[in-house]
C-alpha positions as CSV (number, residue, x, y, z in Angstrom):
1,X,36.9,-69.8,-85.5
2,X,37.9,-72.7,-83.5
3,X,41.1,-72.9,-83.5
4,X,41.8,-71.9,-79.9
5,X,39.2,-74.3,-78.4
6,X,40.1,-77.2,-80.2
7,X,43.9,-76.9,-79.6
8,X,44.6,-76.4,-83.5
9,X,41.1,-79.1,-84.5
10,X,42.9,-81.5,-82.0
11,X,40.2,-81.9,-79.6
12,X,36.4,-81.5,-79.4
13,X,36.2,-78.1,-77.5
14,X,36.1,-78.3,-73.8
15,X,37.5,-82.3,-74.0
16,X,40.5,-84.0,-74.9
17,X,39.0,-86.7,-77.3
18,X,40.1,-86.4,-80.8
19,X,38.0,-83.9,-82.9
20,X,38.5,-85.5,-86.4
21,X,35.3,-86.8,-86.8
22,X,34.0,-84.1,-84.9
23,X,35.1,-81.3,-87.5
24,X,34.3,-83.6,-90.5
25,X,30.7,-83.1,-89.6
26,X,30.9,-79.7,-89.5
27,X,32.8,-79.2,-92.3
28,X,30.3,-81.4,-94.1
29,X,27.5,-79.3,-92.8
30,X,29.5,-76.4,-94.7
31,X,29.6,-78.5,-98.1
32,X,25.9,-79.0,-97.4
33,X,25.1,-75.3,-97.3
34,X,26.9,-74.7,-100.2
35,X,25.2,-77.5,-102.5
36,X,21.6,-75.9,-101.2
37,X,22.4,-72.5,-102.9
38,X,20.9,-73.2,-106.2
39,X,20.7,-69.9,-106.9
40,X,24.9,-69.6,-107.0
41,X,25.9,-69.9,-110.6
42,X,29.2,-72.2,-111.7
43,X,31.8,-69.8,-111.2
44,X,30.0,-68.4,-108.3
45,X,29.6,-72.1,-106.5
46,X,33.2,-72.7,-108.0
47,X,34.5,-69.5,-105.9
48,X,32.6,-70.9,-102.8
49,X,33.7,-74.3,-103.3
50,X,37.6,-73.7,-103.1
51,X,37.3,-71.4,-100.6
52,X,35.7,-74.3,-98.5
53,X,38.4,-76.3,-99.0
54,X,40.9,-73.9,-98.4
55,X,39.9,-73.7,-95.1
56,X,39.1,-77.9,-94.9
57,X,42.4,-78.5,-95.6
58,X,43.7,-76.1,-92.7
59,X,41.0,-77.5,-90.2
60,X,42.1,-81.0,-91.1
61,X,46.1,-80.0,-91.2
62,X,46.4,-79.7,-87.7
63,X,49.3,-77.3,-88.0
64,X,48.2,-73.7,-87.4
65,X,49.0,-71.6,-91.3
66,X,51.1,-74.0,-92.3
67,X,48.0,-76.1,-92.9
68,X,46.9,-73.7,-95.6
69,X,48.6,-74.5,-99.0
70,X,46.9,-71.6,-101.2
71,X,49.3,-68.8,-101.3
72,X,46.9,-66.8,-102.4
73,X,45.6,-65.8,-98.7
74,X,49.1,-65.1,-98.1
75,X,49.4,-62.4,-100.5
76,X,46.3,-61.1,-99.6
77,X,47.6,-60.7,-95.9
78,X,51.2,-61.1,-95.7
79,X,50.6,-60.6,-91.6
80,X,50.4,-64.8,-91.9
81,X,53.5,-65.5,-92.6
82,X,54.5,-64.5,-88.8
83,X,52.7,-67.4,-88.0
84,X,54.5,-70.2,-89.4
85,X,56.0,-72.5,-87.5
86,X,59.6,-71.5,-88.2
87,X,59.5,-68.7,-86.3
88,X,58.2,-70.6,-82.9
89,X,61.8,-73.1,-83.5
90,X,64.1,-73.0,-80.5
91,X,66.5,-71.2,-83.5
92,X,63.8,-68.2,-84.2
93,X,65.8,-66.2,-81.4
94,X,69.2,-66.7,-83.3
95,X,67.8,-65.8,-86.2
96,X,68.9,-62.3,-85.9
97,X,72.5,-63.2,-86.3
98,X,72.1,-64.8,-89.3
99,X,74.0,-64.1,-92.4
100,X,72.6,-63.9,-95.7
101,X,74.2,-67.4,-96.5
102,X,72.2,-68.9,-93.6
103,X,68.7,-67.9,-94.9
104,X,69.8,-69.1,-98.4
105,X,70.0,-72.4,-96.8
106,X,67.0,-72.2,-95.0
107,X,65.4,-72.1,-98.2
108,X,66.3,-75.6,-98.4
109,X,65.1,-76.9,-94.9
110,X,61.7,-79.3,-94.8
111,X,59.7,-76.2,-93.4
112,X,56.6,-74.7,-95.6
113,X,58.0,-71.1,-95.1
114,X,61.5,-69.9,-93.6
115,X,61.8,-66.0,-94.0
116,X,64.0,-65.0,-96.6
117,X,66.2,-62.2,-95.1
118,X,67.0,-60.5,-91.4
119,X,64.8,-57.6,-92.5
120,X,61.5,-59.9,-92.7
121,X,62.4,-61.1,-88.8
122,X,62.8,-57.8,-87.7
123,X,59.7,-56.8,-89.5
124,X,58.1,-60.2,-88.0
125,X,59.2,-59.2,-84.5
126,X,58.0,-55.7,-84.7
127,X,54.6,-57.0,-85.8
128,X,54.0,-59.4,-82.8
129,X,55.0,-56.6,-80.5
130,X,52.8,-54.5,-81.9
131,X,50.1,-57.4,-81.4
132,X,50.9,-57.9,-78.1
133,X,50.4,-54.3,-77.1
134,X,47.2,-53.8,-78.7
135,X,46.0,-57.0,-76.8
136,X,47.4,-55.7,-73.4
137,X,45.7,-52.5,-74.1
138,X,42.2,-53.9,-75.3
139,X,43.2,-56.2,-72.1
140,X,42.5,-59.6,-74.4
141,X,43.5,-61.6,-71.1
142,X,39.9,-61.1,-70.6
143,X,38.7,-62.3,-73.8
144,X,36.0,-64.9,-74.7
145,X,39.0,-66.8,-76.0
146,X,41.5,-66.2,-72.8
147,X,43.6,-69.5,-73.5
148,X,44.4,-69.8,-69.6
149,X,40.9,-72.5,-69.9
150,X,43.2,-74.3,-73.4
151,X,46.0,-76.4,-73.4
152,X,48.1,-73.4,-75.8
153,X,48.9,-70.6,-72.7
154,X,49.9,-68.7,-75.4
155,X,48.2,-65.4,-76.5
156,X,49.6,-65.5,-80.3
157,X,47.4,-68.4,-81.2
158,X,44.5,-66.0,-80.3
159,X,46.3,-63.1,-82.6
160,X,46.8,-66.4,-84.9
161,X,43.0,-66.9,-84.9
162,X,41.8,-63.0,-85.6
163,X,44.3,-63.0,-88.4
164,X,42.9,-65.8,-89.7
165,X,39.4,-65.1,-89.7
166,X,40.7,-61.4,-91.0
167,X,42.4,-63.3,-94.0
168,X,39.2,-65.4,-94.5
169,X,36.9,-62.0,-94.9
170,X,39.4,-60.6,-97.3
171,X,39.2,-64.1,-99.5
172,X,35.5,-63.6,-99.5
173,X,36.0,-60.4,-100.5
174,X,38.7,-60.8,-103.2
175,X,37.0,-64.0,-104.9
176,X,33.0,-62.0,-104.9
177,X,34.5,-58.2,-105.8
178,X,30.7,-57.9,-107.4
179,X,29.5,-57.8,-103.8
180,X,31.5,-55.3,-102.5
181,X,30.9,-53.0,-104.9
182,X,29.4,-49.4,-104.3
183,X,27.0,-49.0,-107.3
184,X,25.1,-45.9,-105.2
């Protein structure tokens, strides 16, 4: 995953010129790949395919999840709505005093996700502690991805990235059940 090294795809890794064409290339590399499998069947290639652009469309968003528009990878990891972009607003703090009315309206606000009830920020900030201490203990500072050497100082976008790539194994594994199966 490149998310932390390219600022969100905004850069080439290690630079600060623009990484647009840069991830096209290797997006179409991806394409590629998947058009040499001739052994893949039509559903199977058709399984492939929109998981590739699934993740195109996120790589080319430049907007962390909000970027990815099938709701399927939300349901299978729920962990990924914590990651939207509401919930890094100057408001997110207050949003613990709001009242029911207030998230109702929220509902209505120009945002791709706003949680739906003070239990799902609660549960929210409970889950990013919990993040942040099991990254403290397995003392992530140190980490190949230790965004001290990025432009985002901030260690959620590396819990950000894991979940991702997490949510991206359990796509595989939801569209290709066939391969996961113990038959032994």
């Amino acid at each position: 995953m490149l998310v932390i090294p390219t600022d969100y795809y905004n850069y080439i890794p290690g630079t600060k010129k623009d990484c647009w064409y840069y991830m096209e290339r290797r997006i179409e590399r991806v394409y590629c790949n998947l058009n040499s499998m001739v052994f893949l069947n039509d559903d199977e290639y058709n399984r492939v395919l929109k998981i590739i652009d699934t993740v195109h469309a996120f790589v080319k968003g430049f907007s962390g999840v909000d970027s990815i528009k099938d709701p399927h990878w939300f349901e299978l990891n729920p962990n990924l709505l914590f990651f939207h972009s509401c919930y890094s607003l100057e408001f997110e703090p207050d949003m613990k005093d709001w009242t029911e009315d207030d998230f109702e309206v929220a509902q209505h606000l120009p945002f791709s996700y706003m949680p739906k009830s003070l239990e799902e920020v609660e549960k929210r900030e409970r889950y990013i502690e919990y993040l942040h201490c099991y990254s403290k203990e397995r003392n992530f500072k140190w980490d190949k991805y230790d965004t001290s050497q990025y432009s985002h100082e901030d260690p959620e976008s590396i819990m950000l990235m894991h979940e991702i790539a997490y949510t991206l194994r359990l796509v595989f594994i939801d569209a290709f059940p066939e391969l996961c199966n113990d038959e032994s």
